[in-house]
C-alpha positions in Angstrom: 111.2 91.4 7.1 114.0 89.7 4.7 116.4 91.3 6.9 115.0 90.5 10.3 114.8 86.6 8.6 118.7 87.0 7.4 119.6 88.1 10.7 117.8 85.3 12.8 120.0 82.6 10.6 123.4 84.5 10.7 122.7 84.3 14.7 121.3 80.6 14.4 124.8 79.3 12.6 126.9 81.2 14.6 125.2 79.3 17.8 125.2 76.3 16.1 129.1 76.5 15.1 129.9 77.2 19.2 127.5 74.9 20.6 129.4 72.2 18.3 133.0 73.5 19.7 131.2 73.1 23.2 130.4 69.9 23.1 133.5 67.9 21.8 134.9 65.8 24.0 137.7 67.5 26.2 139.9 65.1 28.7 143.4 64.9 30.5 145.1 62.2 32.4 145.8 63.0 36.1 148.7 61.9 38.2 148.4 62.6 42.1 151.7 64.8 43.2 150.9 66.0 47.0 150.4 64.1 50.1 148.2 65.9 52.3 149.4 64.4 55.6 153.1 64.8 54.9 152.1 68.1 54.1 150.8 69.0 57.6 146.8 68.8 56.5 144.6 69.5 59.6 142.5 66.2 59.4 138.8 65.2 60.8 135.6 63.7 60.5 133.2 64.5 57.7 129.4 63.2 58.0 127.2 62.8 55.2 124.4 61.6 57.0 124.8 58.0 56.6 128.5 57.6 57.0 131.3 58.8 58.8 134.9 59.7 57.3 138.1 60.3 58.7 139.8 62.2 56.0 142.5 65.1 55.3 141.5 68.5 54.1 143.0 70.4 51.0 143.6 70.7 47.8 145.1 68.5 45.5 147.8 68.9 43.3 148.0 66.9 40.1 150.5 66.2 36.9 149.0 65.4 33.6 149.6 64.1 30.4 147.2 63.5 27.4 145.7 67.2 27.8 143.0 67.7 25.3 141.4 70.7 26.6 143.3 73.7 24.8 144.4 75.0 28.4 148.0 75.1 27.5 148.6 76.1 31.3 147.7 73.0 32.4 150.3 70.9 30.7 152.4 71.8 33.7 150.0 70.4 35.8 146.9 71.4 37.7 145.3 71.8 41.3 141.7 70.6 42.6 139.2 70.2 45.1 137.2 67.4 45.9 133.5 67.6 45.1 132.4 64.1 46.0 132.9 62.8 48.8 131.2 59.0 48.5 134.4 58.0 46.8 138.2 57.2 46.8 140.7 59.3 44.7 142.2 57.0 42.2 145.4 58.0 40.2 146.4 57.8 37.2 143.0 58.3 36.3 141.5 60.2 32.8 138.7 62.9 33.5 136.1 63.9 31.2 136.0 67.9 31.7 133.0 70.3 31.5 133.5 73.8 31.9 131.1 75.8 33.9 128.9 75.2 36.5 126.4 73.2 35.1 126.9 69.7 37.2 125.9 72.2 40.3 122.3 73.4 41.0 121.8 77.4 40.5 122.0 77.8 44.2 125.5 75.7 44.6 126.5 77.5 41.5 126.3 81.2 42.9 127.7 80.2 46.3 130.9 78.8 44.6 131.4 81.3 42.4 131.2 83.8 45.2 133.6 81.2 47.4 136.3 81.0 44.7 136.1 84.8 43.6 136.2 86.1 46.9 138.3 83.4 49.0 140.5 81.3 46.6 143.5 83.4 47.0 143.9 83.1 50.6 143.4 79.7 50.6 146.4 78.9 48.0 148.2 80.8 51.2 148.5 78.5 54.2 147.2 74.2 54.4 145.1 75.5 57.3 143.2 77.9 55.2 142.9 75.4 51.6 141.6 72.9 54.6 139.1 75.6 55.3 138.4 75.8 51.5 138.0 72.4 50.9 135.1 72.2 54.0 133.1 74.9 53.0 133.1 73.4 49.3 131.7 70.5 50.8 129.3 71.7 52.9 128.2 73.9 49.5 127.6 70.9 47.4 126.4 68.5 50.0 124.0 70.0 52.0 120.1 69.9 51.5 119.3 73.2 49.4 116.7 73.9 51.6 119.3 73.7 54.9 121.7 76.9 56.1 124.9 76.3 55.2 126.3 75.0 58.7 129.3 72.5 59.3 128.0 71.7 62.9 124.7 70.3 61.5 122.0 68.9 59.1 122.9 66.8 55.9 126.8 67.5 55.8 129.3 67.8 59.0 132.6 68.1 59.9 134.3 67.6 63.2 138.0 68.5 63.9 140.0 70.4 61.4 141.5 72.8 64.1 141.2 76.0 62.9 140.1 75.6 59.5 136.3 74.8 60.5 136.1 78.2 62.2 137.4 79.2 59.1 135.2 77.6 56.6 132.0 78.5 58.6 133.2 82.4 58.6 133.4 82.1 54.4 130.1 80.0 54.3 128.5 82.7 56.5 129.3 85.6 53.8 128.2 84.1 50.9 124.3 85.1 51.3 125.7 88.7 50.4 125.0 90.1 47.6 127.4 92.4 47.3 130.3 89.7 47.1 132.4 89.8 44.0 131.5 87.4 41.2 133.1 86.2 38.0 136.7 86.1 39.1 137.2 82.4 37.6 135.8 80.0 34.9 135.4 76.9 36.3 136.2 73.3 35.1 134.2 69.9 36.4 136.7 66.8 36.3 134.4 63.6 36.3 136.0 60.4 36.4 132.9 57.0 37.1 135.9 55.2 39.2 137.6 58.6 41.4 136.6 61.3 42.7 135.0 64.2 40.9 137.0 67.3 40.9 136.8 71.3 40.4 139.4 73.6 39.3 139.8 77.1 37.7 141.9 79.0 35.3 141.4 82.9 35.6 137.9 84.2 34.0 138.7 84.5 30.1 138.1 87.4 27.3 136.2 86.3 24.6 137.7 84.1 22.2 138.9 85.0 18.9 136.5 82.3 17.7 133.5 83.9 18.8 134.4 87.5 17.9 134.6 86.2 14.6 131.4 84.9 14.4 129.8 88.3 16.1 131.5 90.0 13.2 130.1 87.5 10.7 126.6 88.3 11.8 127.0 92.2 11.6 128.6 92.2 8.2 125.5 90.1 7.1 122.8 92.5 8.2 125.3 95.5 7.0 124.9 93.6 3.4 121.2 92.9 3.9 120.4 96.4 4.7 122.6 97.9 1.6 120.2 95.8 -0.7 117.0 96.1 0.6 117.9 100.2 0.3 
């Protein structure tokens, strides 16, 4: 029983001790780099059911300064798609980030996990295919939950694009299946009150050093506890 008890609070502190890391405030200051139209963007119209947008379609490419994160790789700067739509992009602006997924519902969660994992690549490749990218993201975290994920209709619409709709509403058709791969990327929310809120991702990570540790912690305890109730 003593041991089961020693066990439960070398668990408890080590949760404790991450949840704490978690939680610190992490931000970075983001300078817009790209301009989407010079760039050759495909452009349209995007419909959220009460309004109607003209807008370019991509992903945006950022500087930054002030990086408090502990992503070293982002010092050189970052790239982002927009996840809200009922706002400008202002810059320089400071965003608050959150890793994870947790801004999204479950549902929004799995379908951009299996967007990014199985579709990201390709759409760093061409502006026609990161257009593509940046619709289907949209239509994933606009659209009703209890709507298919269609472009043409419902909550969230887009008109135009060229290609890249045909594109988008290929990808948003697949990500129903199962089978998809999962877990390629850790994700990273960018919320700013005055801009646009933003997602990004760094490759998925090993475990940290940091938490290693503390798994280790935990074992050595119960070792101990189990020499001395012998």
């Amino acid at each position: 029983m003593k041991t089961i008890q020693v066990l439960r609070l070398a668990m408890t502190a080590g949760l404790l001790t991450l949840a704490a890391a978690a939680t610190q405030a992490a931000t970075i200051k983001l300078t817009y780099q790209n301009n989407l139209s010079s760039e050759g963007a495909p452009t349209g119209n995007i419909y959220d059911g009460w309004s109607s947008q003209r807008v370019y379609a991509g992903e945006f490419d950022f500087s930054t300064s002030e990086n408090t994160t502990g992503i070293a790789e982002w010092d050189d700067g970052l790239s982002a798609f927009c996840v809200q739509i009922d706002t400008t992009l202002k810059s320089p602006k400071t965003y608050n980030v959150t890793s994870g997924l947790g801004a999204f519902s479950a549902t929004q969660a799995t379908y951009i996990d299996r967007l990014f994992s199985n579709y990201y690549d390709e759409a760093q490749s061409t502006v026609q295919y990161s257009a593509a990218f940046q619709l289907a993201l949209w239509e994933v975290v606009e659209e009703y939950s209890w709507k298919p994920l269609n472009l043409s209709y419902h909550h969230f619409e887009a008109d135009w694009f060229g290609g890249a709709k045909a594109t988008a509403q290929g990808w948003l058709n697949s990500l129903t299946d199962n089978s998809l791969v999962t877990g390629v990327y850790d994700f990273h929310y960018l919320e700013n009150s005055y801009s646009q809120n933003l997602l990004t991702v760094t490759k998925a990570s090993v475990p940290e050093p940091t938490s290693l540790l503390l798994f280790a912690t935990g074992l050595l305890a119960l070792f101990r506890v189990r020499r001395r109730t012998r």
